[in-house]
N, C-alpha and C positions, 0 to 999 in steps of 0.2 A: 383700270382694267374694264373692259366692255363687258356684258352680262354671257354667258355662256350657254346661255340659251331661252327661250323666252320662260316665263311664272307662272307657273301652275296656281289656282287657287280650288283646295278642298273645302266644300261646306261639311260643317259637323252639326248634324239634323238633332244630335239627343236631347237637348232641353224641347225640341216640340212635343219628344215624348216625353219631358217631364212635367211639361204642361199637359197633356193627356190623361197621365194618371196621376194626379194631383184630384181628381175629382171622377176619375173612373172612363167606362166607354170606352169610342174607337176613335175620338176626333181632341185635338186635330191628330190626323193622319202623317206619320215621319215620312211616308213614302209620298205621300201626296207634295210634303217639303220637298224631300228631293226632287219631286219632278218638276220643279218649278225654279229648283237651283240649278237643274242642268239648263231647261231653258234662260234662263239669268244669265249664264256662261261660268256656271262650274265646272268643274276639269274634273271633278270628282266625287265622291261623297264619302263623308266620314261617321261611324257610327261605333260607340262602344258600350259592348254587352257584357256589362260586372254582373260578378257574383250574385248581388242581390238581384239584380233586374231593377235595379229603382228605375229607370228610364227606357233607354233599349229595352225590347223583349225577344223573344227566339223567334217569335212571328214578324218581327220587323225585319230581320236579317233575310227570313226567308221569302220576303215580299219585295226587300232590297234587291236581293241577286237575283230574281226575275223580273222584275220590272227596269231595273237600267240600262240605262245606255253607256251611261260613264262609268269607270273604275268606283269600285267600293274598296275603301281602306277600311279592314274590319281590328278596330284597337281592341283590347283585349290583353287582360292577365296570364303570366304561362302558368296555368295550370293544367291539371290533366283534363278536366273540363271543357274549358275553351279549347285546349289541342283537337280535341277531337271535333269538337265544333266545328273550326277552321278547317280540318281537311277533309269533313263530311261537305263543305259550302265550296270551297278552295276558292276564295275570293283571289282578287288582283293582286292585295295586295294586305298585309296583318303588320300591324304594328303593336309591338310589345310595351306596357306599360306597367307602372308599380299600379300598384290598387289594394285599400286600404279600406275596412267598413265604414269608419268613422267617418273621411273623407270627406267634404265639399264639395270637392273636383280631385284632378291628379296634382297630386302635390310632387316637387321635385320630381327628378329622373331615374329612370332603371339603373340601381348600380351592376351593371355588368362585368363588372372588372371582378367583384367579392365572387360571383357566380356564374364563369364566364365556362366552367367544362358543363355542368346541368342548359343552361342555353344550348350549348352548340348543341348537344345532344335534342334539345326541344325542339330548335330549329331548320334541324336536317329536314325529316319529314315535310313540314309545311315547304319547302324551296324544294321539294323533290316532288310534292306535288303539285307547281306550278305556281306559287304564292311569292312574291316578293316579299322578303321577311322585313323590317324596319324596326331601328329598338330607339325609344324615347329614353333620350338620355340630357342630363346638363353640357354643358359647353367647356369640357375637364378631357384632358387630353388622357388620361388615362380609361376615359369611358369609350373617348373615338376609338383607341387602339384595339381595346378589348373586344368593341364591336365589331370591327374592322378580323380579329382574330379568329373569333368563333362562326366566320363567313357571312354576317348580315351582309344585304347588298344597299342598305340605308341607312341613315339615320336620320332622326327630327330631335334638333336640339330645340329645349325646353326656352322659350322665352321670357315664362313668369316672371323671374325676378329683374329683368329690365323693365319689362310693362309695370308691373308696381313703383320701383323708383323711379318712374316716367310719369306716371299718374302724380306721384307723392310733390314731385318739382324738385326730387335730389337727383341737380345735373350730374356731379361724382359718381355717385353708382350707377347712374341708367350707362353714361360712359364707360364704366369698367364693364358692366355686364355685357352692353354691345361691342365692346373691345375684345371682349373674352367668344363671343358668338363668332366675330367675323374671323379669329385666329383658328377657331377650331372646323370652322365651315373652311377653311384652307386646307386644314390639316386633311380632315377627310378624303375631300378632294383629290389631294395629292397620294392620298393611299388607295383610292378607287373604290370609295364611297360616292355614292348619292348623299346629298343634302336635303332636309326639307326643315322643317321651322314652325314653332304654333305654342300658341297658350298665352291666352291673356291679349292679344293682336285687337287694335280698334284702329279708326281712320287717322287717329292721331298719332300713335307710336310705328304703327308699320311699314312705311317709307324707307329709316333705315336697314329693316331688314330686306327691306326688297332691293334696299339697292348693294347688297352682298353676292355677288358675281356669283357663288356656287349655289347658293341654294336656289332651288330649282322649283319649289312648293312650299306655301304657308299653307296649312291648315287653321281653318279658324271657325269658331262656333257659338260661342253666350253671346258675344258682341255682336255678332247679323241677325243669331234670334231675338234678344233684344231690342235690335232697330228697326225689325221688323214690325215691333208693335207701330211705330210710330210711321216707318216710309214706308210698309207694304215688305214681302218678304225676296219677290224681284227686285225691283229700285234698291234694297239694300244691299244686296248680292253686287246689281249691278253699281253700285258706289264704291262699293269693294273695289270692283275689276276695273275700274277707270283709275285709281288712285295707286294699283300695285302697278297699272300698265304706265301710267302716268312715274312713277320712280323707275322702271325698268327703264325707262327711255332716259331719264335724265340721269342714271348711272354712272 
């Protein structure tokens, strides 16, 4: 099956703010990152503002939505908090995520399915006031549907646990989990979802997901801020965007 249409790539700018406030001040700059991923050839930018603020701050989001050119995917917790956040900004585009204090990063995906009537009710507002709603889920057919139910017009299914049994060298499971991804990036598909894809993505695992005919975007973030330190934060951007274009073609 040939690709459905060309790959979008989101940069996820929050660890530049994590390196920011790790030791206080204004630098480095999230916005300054973004503007340097659109030039790079981002399609996007990705930023999520938890509860705490350990990274993201409310001054970044609103330095975001004026200063870009490209789509801001603003991820985000449903709470009442963030709702109102989102439709005071009405970004491009809100993608819904679990979030957790203890937390790391985002562990697993939104169960949608256990609380799928509180969603639809969340998410009316935000797609009525011109936001593309998006719910980060695992690659479990009862999360696509529910998604798919309560009117998201997206989904980003969770890559984590590929990427880790990909790292680890257990062919088995990185196979079941990319088995389980490209079954459910169908499924969607065919219910008339958007696909998009992200968490945990580096030059070495991401190929096969780019060459999944439905998904349409990977979002990806730690791994270009981190090679940033080493190739610059263009060059790595753009290493990105040669190597997902580079799989779209060989599809």
């Amino acid at each position: 099956m040939s690709p459905l249409g060309p790959l979008r790539l989101g940069v996820n700018i929050d660890h530049v703010a994590t390196v920011r406030n790790a030791r206080g001040g204004a630098v480095p700059d999230p916005l300054r990152a973004a503007k340097i991923a659109e030039e790079a050839g981002a399609d996007g930018i990705t930023a999520h503002l938890r509860e705490d603020r350990r990274h993201i701050r409310d001054a970044d989001i609103d330095a975001l939505m004026d200063g870009l050119t490209v789509p801001l995917n603003f991820e985000m917790a449903a709470t009442d908090e963030m709702h109102a956040i989102a439709l005071r900004h009405k970004p491009h585009a809100v993608c819904l995520v679990p979030e957790r204090r203890e937390e790391r990063t985002t562990e697993g995906g939104l169960d949608v399915a256990r609380d799928d009537n509180r969603l639809a009710r969340f998410i009316a507002p935000l797609r009525e006031a011109g936001s593309r709603v998006s719910m980060f889920i695992a690659a479990d057919e009862a999360q696509v549907r529910a998604s798919q139910r309560i009117g998201a017009e997206v989904i980003e299914l969770h890559t984590g646990a590929y990427c880790e049994a990909f790292a680890e060298g257990d062919t088995a499971t990185a196979d079941k989990e990319l088995n389980a991804i490209r079954e459910m990036a169908a499924l969607a598909h065919d219910i008339g979802l958007e696909v998009h894809a992200g968490h945990g993505l580096t030059y070495d695992d991401v190929t096969p997901i780019a060459q999944i005919p439905q998904v349409m975007e990977v979002n990806i973030g730690h791994f270009i801020i981190g090679e940033a330190i080493f190739r610059g934060l263009g060059p790595a951007i753009q290493e990105m965007r040669r190597v997902l274009d580079a799989a779209r073609a060989a599809g």
